[in-house]
C-alpha positions as CSV (number, residue, x, y, z in Angstrom):
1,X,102.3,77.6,99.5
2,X,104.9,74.9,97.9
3,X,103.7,71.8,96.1
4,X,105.1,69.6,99.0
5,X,102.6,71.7,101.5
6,X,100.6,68.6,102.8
7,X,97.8,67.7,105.2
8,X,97.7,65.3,107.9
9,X,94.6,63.3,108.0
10,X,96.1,60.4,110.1
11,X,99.1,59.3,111.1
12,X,99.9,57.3,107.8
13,X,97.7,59.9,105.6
14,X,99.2,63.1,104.6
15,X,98.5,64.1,101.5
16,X,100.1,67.5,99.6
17,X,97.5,69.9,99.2
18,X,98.6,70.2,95.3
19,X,97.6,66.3,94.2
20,X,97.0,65.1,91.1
21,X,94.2,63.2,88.9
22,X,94.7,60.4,87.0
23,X,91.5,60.5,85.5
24,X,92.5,61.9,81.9
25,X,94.8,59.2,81.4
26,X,92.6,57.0,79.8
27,X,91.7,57.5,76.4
28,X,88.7,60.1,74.7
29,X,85.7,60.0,77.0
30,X,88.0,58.3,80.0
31,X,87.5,55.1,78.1
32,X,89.7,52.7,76.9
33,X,93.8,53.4,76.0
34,X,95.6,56.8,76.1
35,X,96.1,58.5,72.7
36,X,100.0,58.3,73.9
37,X,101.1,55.7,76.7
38,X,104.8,56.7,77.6
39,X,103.7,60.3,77.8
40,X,101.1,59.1,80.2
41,X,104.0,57.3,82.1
42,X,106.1,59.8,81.8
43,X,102.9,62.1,83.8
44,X,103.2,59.7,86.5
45,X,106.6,59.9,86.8
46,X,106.9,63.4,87.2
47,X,104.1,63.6,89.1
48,X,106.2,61.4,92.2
49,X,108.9,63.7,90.6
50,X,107.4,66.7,92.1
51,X,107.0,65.6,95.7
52,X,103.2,64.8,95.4
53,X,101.9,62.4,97.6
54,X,98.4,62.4,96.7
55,X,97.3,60.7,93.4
56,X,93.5,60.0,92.6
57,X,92.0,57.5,90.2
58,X,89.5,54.7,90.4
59,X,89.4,51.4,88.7
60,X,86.2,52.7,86.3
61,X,88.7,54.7,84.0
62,X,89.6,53.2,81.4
63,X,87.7,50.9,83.0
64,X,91.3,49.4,84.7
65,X,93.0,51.3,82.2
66,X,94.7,54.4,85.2
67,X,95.4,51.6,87.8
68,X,97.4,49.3,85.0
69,X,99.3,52.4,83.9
70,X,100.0,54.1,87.6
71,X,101.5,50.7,88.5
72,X,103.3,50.1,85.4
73,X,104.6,53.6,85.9
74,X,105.4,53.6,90.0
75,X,105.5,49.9,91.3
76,X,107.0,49.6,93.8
77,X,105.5,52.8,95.2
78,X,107.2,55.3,97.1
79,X,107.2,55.2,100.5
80,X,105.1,58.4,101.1
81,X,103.0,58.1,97.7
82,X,99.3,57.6,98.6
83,X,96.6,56.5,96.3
84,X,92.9,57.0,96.5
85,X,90.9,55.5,94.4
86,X,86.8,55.3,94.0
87,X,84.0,52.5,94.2
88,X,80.4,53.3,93.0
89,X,80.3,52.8,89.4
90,X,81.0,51.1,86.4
91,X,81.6,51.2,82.1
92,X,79.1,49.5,79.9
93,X,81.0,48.1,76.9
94,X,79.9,51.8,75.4
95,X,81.7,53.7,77.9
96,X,78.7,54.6,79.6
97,X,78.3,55.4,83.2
98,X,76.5,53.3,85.5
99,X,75.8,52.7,89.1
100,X,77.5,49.8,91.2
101,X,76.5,49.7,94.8
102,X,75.1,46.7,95.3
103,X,77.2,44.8,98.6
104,X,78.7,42.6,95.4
105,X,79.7,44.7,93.2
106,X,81.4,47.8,95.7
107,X,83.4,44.4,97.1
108,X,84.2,43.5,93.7
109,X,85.5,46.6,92.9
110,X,87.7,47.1,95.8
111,X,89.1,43.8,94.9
112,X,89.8,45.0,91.6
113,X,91.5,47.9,92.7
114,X,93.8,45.9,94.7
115,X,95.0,43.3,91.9
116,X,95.1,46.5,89.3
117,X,96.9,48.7,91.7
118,X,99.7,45.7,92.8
119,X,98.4,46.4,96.6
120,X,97.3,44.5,100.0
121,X,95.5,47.6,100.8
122,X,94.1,50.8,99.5
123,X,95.2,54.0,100.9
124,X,91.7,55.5,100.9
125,X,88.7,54.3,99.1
126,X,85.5,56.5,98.3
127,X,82.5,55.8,97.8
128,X,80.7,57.4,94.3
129,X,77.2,58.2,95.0
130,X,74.9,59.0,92.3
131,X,72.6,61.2,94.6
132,X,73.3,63.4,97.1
133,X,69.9,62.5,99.7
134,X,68.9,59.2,100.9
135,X,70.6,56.6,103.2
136,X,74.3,55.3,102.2
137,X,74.2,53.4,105.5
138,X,74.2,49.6,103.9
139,X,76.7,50.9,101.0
140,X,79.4,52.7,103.2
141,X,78.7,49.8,105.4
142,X,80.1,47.3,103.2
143,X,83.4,49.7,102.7
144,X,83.7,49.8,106.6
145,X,83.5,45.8,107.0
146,X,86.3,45.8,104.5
147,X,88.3,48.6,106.4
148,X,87.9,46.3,109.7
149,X,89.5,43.0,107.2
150,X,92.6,45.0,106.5
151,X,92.0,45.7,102.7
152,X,91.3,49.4,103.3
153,X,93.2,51.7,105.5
154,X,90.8,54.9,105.6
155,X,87.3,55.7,104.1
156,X,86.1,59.0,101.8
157,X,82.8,59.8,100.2
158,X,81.8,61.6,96.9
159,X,79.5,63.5,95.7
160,X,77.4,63.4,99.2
161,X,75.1,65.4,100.9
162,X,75.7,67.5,104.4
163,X,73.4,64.8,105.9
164,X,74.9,61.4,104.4
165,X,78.5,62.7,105.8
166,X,76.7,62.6,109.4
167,X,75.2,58.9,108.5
168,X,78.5,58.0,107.1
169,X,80.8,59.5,109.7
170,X,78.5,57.4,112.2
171,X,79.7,54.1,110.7
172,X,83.1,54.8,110.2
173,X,85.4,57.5,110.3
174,X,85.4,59.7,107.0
175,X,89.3,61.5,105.8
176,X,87.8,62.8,103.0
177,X,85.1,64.3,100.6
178,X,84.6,65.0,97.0
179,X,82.5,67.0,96.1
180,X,81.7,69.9,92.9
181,X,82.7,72.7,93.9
182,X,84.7,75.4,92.3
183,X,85.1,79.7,92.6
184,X,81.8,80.0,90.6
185,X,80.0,76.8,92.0
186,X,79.4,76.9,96.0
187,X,76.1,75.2,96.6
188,X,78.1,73.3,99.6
189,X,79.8,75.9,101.0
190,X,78.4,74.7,104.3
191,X,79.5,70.9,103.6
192,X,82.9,72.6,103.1
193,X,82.6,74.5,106.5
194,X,81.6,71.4,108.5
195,X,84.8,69.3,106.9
196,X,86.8,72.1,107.7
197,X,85.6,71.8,111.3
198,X,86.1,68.4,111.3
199,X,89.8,68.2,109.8
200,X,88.1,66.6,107.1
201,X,89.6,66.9,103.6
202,X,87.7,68.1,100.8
203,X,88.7,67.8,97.6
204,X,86.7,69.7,94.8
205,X,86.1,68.6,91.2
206,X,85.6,70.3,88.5
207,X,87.4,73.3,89.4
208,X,86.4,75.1,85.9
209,X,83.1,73.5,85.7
210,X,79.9,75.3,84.2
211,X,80.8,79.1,84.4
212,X,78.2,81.7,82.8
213,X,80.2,84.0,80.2
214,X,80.3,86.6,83.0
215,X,82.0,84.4,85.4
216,X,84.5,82.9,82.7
217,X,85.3,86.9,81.4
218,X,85.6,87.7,85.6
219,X,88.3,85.3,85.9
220,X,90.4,85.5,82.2
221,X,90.5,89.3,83.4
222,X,91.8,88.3,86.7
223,X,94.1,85.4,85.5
224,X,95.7,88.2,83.1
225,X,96.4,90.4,86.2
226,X,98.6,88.6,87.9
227,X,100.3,87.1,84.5
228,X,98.3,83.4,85.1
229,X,95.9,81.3,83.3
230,X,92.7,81.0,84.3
231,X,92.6,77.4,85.2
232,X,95.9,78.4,87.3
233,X,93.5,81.2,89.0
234,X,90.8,78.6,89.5
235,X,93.1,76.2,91.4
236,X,95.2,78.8,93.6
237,X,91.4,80.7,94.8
238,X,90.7,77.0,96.2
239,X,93.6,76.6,98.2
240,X,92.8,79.6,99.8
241,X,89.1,79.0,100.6
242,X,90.4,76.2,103.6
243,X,93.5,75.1,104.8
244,X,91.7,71.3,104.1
245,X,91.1,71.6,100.7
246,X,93.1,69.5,98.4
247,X,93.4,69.6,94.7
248,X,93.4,66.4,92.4
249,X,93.5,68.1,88.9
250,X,94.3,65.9,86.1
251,X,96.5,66.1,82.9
252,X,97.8,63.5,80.4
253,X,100.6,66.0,79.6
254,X,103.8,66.9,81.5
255,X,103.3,70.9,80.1
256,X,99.8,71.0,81.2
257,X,101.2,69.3,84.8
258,X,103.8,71.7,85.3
259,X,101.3,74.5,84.8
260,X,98.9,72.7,87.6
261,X,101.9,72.3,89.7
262,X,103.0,76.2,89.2
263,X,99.5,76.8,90.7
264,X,99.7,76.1,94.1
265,X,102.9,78.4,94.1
266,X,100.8,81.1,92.9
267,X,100.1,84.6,95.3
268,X,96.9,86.0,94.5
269,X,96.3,89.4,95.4
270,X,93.6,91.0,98.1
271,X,92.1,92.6,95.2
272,X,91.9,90.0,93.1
273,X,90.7,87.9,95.9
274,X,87.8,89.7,96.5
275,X,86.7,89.9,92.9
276,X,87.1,86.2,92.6
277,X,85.2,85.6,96.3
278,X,82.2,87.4,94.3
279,X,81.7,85.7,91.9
280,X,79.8,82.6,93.9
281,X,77.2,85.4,93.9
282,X,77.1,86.3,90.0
């Protein structure tokens, strides 16, 4: 594939396959400034540069610190540039993590995503759960009420369970779905399967998260193979587990981007396929 390959999720959605997130912008612990502002500009810049459409953030890094810079860096926005952004959390004045679902605070939060962001209306919003089981009816419920008032075009979900997608996709209709999931880490292999179905996106994070020494030796063997890194491995072995999976991986330097970029060009061989298909079972 080329970085402009792209999926259409509706008829003002289509989002390249190779996206990118904005995440690592902020500063040490996705808190507070970047260590180097106009090289995070200059990300962003290239990032439109490239033909990317798709650019991920949320208003809790930094906190408001991705949103001020993407729209320092992009404003006005390309025509076919879409942002998605996340609801569901917040920052103690630590930099801790914390839950925000309350009907309040997820409409505060879309509201602060629109003044950050210099919108009328979000592209796509999602909404951060912090547990996988139990009812997100009244939460995704207050996300759909403020789809139906203009101020979000299209809904997601992250970090969600096989049977809160069915609740949520009850409500409203669902474009997309974040969830962990990498070449080592396939506990929702069937969540992927039903999105797939569906012509739901899904959009993995953490594509090198928590490999065993095996797994991590497995793929710096293969990444060496076809003359790659391994994160570059990682990312290509995704976009050829579905034709709906997109990538979002983040960078706050142009080298490391390009090398993200180069990834969805890269060919893996059958071989080296099947090696990397096995290790979900190691």
């Amino acid at each position: 594939m080329t970085v402009t390959d792209a999926l259409k999720l509706a008829d003002d959605l289509v989002l390249t396959r190779m996206g990118y997130g904005a995440m690592q912008l902020a500063g040490p612990g996705v808190f507070g400034p970047p260590r180097d502002r106009d090289e995070a500009i200059a990300v962003l810049r290239e990032v439109v540069e490239t033909g990317i459409t798709h650019i991920d953030t949320s208003d809790f890094y930094g906190p408001h610190i991705t949103n001020e810079l993407i729209r320092e860096a992009l404003h006005p926005y390309p025509e076919q540039l879409r942002i998605v952004t996340k609801v569901g959390a917040r920052r103690d004045a630590e930099g801790a993590w914390l839950p925000a679902l309350s009907p309040e605070e997820l409409t505060s939060a879309v509201h602060d995503n629109l003044r950050n962001l210099g919108v009328d209306a979000l592209d796509v919003v999602n909404l951060r759960l912090h547990d996988t089981t139990g009812s997100l009816a009244e939460r995704f419920g207050v996300l759909a009420d403020l789809r139906s008032q203009g101020l979000i075009r299209h809904l997601g979900l992250s970090n969600v369970g096989v049977e809160q997608l069915a609740e949520a996709r009850a409500i409203a209709p669902v474009v997309c779905v974040q969830n962990y999931y990498n070449v080592a880490h396939r506990e929702d292999e069937a969540l992927l399967d039903i999105c797939a179905e569906a012509g739901i996106a899904f959009v993995p994070f953490f594509p090198l998260g928590g490999f065993s020494l095996l797994q991590s030796g497995t793929l710096d063997d293969c990444a060496r193979r076809v003359g790659a890194t391994p994160l570059q491995v990682a990312l290509a072995w995704l976009l050829h587990r579905s034709p709906t999976i997109l990538l979002i991986p983040g960078t706050s330097s142009r080298r490391h981007l390009r090398e993200n970029v180069a990834a969805g060009e890269l060919e893996l061989p059958a071989d080296v396929l099947a090696e990397l298909d096995g290790l979900g079972a190691a």
